[in-house]
C-alpha positions as CSV (number, residue, x, y, z in Angstrom):
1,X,0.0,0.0,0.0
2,X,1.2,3.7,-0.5
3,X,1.4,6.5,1.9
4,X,-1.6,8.2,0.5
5,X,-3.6,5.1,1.2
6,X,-2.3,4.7,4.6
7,X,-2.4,8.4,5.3
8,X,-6.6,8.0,3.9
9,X,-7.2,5.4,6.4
10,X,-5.6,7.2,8.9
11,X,-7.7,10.4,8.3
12,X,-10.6,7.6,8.9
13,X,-9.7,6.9,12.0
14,X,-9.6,10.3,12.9
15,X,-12.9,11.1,12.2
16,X,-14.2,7.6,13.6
17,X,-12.5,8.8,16.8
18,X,-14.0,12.5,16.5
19,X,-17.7,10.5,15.7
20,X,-17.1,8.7,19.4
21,X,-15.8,11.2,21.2
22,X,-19.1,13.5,20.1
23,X,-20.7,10.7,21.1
24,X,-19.3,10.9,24.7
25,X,-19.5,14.6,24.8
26,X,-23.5,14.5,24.2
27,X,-23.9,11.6,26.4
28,X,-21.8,13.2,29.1
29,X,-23.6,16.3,29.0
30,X,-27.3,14.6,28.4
31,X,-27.1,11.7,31.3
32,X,-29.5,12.3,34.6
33,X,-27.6,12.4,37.8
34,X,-30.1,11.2,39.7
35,X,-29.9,7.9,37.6
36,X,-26.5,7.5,38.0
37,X,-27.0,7.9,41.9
38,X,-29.4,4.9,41.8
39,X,-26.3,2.9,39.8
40,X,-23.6,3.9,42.3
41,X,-26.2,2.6,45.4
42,X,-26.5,-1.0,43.7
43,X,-22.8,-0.9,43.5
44,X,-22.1,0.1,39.6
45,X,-18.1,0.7,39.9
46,X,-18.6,2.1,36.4
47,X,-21.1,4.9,37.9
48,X,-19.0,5.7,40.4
49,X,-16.1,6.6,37.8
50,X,-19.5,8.3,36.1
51,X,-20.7,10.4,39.3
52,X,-17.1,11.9,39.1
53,X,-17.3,13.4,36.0
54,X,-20.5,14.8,36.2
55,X,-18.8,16.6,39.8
56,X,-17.0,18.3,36.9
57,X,-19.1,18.4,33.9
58,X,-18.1,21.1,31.9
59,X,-14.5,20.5,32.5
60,X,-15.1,17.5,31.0
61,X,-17.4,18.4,28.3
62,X,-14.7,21.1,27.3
63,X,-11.7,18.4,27.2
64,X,-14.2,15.7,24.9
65,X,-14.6,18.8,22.5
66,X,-11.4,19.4,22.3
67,X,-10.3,16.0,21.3
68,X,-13.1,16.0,18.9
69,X,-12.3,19.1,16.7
70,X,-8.5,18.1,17.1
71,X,-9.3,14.9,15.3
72,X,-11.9,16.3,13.3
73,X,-9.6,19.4,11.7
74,X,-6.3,16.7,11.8
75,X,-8.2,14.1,9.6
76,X,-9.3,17.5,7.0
77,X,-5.5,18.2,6.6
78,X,-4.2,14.9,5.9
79,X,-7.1,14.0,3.2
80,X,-6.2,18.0,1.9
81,X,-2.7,16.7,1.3
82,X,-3.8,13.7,-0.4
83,X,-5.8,14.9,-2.6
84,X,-3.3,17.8,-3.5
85,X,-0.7,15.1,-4.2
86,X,-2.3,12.3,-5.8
87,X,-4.8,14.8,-8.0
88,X,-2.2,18.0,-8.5
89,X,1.4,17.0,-8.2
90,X,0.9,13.3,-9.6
91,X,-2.2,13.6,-11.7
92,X,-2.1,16.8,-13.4
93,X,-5.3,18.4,-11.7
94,X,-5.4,21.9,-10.4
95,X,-4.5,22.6,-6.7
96,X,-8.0,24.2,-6.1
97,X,-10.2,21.4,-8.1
98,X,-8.2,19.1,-5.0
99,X,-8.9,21.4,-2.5
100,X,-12.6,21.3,-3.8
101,X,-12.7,17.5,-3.2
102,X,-11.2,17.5,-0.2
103,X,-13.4,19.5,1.3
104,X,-16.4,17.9,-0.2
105,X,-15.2,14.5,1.0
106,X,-14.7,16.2,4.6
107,X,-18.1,18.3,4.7
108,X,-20.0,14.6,4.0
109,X,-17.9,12.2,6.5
110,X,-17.8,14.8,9.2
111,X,-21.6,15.6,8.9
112,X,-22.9,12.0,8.7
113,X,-20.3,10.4,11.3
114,X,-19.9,13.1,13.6
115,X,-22.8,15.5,13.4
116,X,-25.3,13.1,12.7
117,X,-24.5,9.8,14.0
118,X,-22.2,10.7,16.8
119,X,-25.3,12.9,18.2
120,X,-27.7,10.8,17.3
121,X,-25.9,7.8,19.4
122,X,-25.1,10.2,22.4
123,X,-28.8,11.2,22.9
124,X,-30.5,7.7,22.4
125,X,-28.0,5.8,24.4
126,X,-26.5,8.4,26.8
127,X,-26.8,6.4,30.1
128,X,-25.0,3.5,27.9
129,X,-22.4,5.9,26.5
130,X,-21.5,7.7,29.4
131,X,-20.9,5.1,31.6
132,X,-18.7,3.1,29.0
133,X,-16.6,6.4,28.6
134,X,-16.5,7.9,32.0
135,X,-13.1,5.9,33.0
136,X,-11.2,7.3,29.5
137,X,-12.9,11.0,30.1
138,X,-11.5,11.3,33.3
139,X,-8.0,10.1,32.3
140,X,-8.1,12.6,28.8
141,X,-9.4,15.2,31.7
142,X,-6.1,14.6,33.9
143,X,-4.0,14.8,30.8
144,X,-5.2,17.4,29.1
145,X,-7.8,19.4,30.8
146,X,-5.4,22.3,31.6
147,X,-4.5,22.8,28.0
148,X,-8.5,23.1,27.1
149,X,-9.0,25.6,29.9
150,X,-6.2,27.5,28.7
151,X,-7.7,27.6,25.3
152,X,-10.9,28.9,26.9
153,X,-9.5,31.6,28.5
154,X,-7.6,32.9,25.6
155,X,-11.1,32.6,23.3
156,X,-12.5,35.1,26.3
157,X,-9.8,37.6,26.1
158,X,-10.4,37.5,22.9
159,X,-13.7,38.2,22.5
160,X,-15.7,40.8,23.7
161,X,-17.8,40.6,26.8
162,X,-16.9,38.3,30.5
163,X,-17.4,35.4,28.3
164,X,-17.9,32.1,30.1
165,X,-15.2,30.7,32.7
166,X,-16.3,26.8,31.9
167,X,-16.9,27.5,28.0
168,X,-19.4,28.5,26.3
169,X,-21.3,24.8,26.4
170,X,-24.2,23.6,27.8
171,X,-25.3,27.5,29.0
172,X,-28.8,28.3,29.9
173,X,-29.4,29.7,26.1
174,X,-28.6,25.6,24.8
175,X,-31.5,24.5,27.5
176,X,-34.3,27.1,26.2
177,X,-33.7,26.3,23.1
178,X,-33.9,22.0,23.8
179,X,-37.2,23.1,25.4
180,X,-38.5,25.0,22.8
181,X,-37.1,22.2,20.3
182,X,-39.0,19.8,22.4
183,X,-42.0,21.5,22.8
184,X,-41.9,21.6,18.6
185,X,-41.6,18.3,18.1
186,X,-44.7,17.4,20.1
187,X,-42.2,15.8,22.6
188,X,-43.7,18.2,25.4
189,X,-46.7,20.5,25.8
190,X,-46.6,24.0,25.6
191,X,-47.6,24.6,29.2
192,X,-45.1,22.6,29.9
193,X,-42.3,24.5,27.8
194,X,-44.0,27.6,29.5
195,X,-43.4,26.2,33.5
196,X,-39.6,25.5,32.6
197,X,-38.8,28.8,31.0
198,X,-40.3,30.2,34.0
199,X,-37.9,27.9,36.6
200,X,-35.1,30.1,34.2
201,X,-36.3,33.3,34.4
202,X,-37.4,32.9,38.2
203,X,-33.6,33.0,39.1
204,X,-34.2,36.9,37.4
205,X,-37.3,37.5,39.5
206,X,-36.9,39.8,42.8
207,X,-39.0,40.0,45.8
208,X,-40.5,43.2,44.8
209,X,-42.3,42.0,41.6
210,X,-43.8,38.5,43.2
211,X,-44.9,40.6,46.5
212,X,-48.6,41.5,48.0
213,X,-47.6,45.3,47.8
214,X,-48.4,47.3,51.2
215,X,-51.9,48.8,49.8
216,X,-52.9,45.4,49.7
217,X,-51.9,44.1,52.7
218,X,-54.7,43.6,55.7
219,X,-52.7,44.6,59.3
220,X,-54.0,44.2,62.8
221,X,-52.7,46.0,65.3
222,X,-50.9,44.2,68.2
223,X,-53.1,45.2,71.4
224,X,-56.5,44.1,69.7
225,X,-57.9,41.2,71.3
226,X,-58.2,37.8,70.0
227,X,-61.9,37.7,69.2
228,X,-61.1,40.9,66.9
229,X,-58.2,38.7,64.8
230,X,-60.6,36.2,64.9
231,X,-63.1,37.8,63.1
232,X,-60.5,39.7,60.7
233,X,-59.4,36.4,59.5
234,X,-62.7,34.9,58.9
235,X,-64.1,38.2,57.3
236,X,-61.1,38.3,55.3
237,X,-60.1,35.0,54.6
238,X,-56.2,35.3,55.5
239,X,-55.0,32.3,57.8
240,X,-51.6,34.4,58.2
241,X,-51.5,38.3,59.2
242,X,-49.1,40.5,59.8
243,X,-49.2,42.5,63.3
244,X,-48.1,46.2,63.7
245,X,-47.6,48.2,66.1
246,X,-47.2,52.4,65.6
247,X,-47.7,52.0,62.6
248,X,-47.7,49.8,59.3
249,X,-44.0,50.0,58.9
250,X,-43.5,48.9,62.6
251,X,-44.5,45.3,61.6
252,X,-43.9,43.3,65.3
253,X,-45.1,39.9,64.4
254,X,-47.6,37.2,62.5
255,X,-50.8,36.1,63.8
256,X,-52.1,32.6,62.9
257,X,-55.5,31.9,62.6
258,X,-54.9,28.2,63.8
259,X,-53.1,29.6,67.0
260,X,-56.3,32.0,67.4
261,X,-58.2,29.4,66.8
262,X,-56.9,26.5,69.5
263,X,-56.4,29.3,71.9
264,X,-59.7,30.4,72.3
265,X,-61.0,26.6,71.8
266,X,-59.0,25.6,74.7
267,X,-59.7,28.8,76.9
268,X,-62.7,30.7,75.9
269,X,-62.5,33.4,78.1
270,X,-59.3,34.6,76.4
271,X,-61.6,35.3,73.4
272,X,-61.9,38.8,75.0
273,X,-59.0,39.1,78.2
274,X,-56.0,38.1,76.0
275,X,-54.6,40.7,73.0
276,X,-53.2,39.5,69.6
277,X,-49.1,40.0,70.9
278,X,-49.4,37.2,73.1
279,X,-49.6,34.5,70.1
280,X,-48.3,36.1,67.3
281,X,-44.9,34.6,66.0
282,X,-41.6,36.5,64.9
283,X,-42.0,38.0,61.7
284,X,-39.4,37.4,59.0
285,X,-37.8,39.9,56.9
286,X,-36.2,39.6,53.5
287,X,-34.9,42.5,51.0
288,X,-37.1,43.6,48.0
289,X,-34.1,43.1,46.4
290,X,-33.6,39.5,46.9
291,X,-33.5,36.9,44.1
292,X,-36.9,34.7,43.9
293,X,-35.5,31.6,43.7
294,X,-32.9,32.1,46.6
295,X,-36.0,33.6,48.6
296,X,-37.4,29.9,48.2
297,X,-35.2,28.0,49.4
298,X,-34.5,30.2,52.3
299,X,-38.4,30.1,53.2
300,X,-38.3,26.5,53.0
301,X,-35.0,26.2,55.1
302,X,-36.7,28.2,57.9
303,X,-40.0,26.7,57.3
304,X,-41.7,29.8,57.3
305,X,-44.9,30.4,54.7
306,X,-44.5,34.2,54.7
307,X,-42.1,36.8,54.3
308,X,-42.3,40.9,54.8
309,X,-40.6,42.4,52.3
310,X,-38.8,45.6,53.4
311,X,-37.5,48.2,51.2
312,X,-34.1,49.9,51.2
313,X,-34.9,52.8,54.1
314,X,-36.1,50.3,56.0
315,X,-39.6,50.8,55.3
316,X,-42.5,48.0,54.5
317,X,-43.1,47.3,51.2
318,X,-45.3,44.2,51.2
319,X,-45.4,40.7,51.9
320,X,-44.3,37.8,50.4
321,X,-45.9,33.9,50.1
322,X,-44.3,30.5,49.2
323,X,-47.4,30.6,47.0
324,X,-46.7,34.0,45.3
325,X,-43.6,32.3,44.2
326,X,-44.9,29.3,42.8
327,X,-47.2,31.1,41.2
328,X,-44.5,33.1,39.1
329,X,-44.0,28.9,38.1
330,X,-47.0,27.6,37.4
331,X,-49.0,30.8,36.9
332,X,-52.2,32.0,39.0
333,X,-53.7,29.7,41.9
334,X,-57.2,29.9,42.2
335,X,-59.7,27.6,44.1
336,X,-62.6,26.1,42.7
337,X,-64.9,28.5,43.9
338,X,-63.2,31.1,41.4
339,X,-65.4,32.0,37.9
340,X,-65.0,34.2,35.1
341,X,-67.8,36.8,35.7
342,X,-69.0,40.1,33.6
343,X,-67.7,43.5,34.4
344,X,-71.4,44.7,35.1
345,X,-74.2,42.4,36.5
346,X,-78.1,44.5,37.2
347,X,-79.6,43.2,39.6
348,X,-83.2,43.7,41.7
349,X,-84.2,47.1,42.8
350,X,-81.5,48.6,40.5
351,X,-78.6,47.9,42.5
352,X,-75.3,46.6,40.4
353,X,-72.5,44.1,40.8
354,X,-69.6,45.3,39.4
355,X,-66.2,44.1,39.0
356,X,-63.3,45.4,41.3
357,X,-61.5,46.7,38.5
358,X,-63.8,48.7,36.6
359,X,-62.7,51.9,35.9
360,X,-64.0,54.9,38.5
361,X,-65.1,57.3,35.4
362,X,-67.3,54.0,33.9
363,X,-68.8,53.3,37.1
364,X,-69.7,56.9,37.7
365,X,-71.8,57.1,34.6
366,X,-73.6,53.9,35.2
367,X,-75.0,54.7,38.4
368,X,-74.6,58.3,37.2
369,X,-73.1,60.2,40.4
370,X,-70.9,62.8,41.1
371,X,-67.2,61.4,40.7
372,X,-64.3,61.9,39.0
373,X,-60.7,60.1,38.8
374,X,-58.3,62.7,38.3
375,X,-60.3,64.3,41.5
376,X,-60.1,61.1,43.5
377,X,-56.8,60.2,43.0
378,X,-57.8,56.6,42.2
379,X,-58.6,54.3,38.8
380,X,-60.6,51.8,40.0
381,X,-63.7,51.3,42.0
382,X,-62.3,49.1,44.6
383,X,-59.5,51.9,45.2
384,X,-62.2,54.5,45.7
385,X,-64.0,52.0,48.2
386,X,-60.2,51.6,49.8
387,X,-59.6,55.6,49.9
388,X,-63.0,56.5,51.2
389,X,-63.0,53.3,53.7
390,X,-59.7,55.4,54.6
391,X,-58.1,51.2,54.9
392,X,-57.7,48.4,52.3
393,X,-61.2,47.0,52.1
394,X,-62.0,43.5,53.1
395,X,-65.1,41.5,51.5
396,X,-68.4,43.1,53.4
397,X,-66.9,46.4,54.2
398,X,-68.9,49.0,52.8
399,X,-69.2,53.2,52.0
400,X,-71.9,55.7,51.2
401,X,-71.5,57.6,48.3
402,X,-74.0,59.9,47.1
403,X,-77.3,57.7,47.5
404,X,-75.2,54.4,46.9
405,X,-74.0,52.2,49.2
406,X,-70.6,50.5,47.3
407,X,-70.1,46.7,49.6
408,X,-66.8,44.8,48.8
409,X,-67.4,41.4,47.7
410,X,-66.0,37.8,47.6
411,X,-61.9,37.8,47.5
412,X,-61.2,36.4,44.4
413,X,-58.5,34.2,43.9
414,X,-55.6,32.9,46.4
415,X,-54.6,35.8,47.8
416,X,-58.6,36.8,48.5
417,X,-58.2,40.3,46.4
418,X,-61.7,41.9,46.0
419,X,-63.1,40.6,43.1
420,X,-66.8,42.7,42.8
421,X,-67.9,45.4,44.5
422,X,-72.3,45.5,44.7
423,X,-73.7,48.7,44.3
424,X,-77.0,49.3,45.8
425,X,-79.2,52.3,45.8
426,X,-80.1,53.7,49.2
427,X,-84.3,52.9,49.6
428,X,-84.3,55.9,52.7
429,X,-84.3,59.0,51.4
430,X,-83.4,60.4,55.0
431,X,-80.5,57.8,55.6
432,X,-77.2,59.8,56.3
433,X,-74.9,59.7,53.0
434,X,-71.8,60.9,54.7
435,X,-69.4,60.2,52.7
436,X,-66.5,57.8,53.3
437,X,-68.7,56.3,56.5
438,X,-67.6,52.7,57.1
439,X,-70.8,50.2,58.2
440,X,-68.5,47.6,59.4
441,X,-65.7,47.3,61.7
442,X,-62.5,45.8,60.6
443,X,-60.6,45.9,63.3
């Protein structure tokens, strides 16, 4: 045999060997730890080898790469120079009509063994793959992973931006768009695709935009008694309440229901003798600034369902629930009770039921009175109930306006928000219409 034949059937084992280690690298990166784990316990000495690698993955990842597009680029030059020598020197072709083959002959190996099949393999028998190659991928690792994480950092320096200390592989941008492949390819819903782009962008959520802001928040003050939380958190349908005590930035504790509740059960007197800052439990603080996700796990840690969020003087800005974070997961919790309603209902003896929400301006030509928005400050109706109530309304407190008697309805929703406000005309002409005068005591 010649050198050019030997020299071709070295250039195919080069790109046999690039095909395999592509097939590592995409098993590697592809394999479930948690798999592996289950291996290791049953006493898999080829998982434990495994379990080590994937300690390190992108280190490893990076070196299997490496290798690859070494053998890959290798095999391209020798089959150039064969091609230049046996078609230009020897055979009287032009240099570029050899180049031309070359790279033809290149394009298709490299596409169908490595792209293709090398892939292909690595994603249908990763578990397989990986753990045959994890022994090898540490030892190439040892050898030369400081010679791949140089390379790395010289591609940074090189190009603009931080760039990526463990290479620019496997990076939250690959992830979103496997899911979005996935998700096209029928392999998963689209709610589905929609709940794990929100687990990515949760670790760019903050307190502040998951929070129950402060206008929304129902307090109780600390020296009320225990028959008056009680009835706040029946009336407003909160288990958990925060306690303050000058004022709503001096938040001194959390009162729970079920502690209410088994107090009074157990000792009915203290219904009236005993105040609200005997049970209520330390409160716990968190930054508006904090990362959701890192906000989770620290409420789980301390086993704690709720969270006041404090801005950066110090201040109260609002609360925060386990739930409200979920939520930014799995998208709004409601219970069963909860149905799509219209934003005007008539009703008997021309009162109204109208949504929450409605705009102020809207609501004052239906029942045609006397207010305006830009005068009142507010958009909605259920912020005009809340400014003339003079306190964030709860369902069944109510205001007279100008003949009308404007009763918050029904919390709608997990968080129990307002969802209708019932508008009823006032039948005594003599009844007093003082405006902003609250029929029921919140306290």
């Amino acid at each position: 045999m010649t050198i050019d034949v030997w020299l071709l059937v070295l250039a195919l084992v080069l790109v046999l060997l690039s095909g395999t280690l592509t097939m590592a690298e995409t098993a590697v990166g592809r394999v479930s730890r948690g798999q592996v784990d289950e291996l290791r316990r049953e006493g898999s000495r080829r998982a434990e080898n495994l379990i080590k690698v994937l300690d390190d993955r992108p280190r490893h990842v990076n070196v299997l790469l490496f290798l690859s597009t070494l053998s890959r680029v290798a095999a391209t030059v020798i089959v150039g120079y064969v091609f230049v020598d046996a078609l230009a020197l020897r055979g009287g072709q032009s240099v570029g009509l050899a180049l031309v083959a070359a790279i033809v002959v290149m394009v298709i190996a490299s596409y169908v063994i490595v792209g293709v099949a090398g892939n292909t393999l690595g994603r249908q028998h990763a578990m397989r793959v990986a753990l045959a190659s994890a022994r090898t991928t540490r030892f190439l690792t040892a050898v030369l992973g400081p010679l791949a994480t140089l390379l790395i950092l010289l591609g940074n320096a090189l190009t603009p931006g931080k760039g990526y200390r463990d290479g620019p592989f496997a990076s939250e941008a690959d992830l979103r768009e496997l899911v979005d492949l996935a998700e096209a390819e029928s392999l998963i819903e689209d709610d589905e695709r929609q709940m794990i782009h929100s687990v990515f962008e949760l670790g760019d959520t903050f307190a502040r935009e998951v929070m129950v802001p402060r206008t929304e928040m129902i307090f109780i003050e600390r020296g009320k008694t225990l028959r008056q939380a009680l009835s706040l958190g029946l009336r407003s349908g909160f288990s958990r309440i925060p306690v303050i005590g000058e004022n709503a930035d001096d938040i001194v504790g959390i009162i729970y229901l079920k502690d209410v509740v088994r107090r009074v059960f157990e000792h009915h007197d203290a219904e009236t003798s005993e105040r609200v800052e005997s049970l209520m439990r330390t409160p716990y603080f968190v930054p508006d600034s904090k990362p959701a996700d890192s906000l989770l796990r620290d409420m789980q840690s301390a086993r704690v369902h709720m969270a006041i969020v404090v801005d950066e003087y110090g201040g109260t800005a609002g609360l925060v629930t386990i739930e409200d974070i979920l939520e930014e997961i799995v998208g709004e919790i409601a219970d069963e009770y909860d149905t799509a309603a219209p934003e005007v209902s008539p009703l008997a003896n021309g009162a109204f039921r109208v949504m929450a929400r409605m705009h102020v301006d809207d609501f004052a030509e239906l029942i045609d009175i006397e207010v305006d928005s830009e005068e009142e400050g507010v958009d909605t109706v259920l912020g005009l109930v809340a400014k003339r109530l003079g306190r964030v309304p709860i369902p069944g407190a109510s205001v007279q306006i100008d003949g009308w008697r404007l009763t918050a309805e029904q919390g709608a929703g997990r968080r129990n928000r307002i969802g209708s406000v019932l508008a009823e005309p006032l039948v005594a002409p003599d009844e007093d219409e003082t405006t902003g005068s609250d029929d029921v005591d919140e306290s």
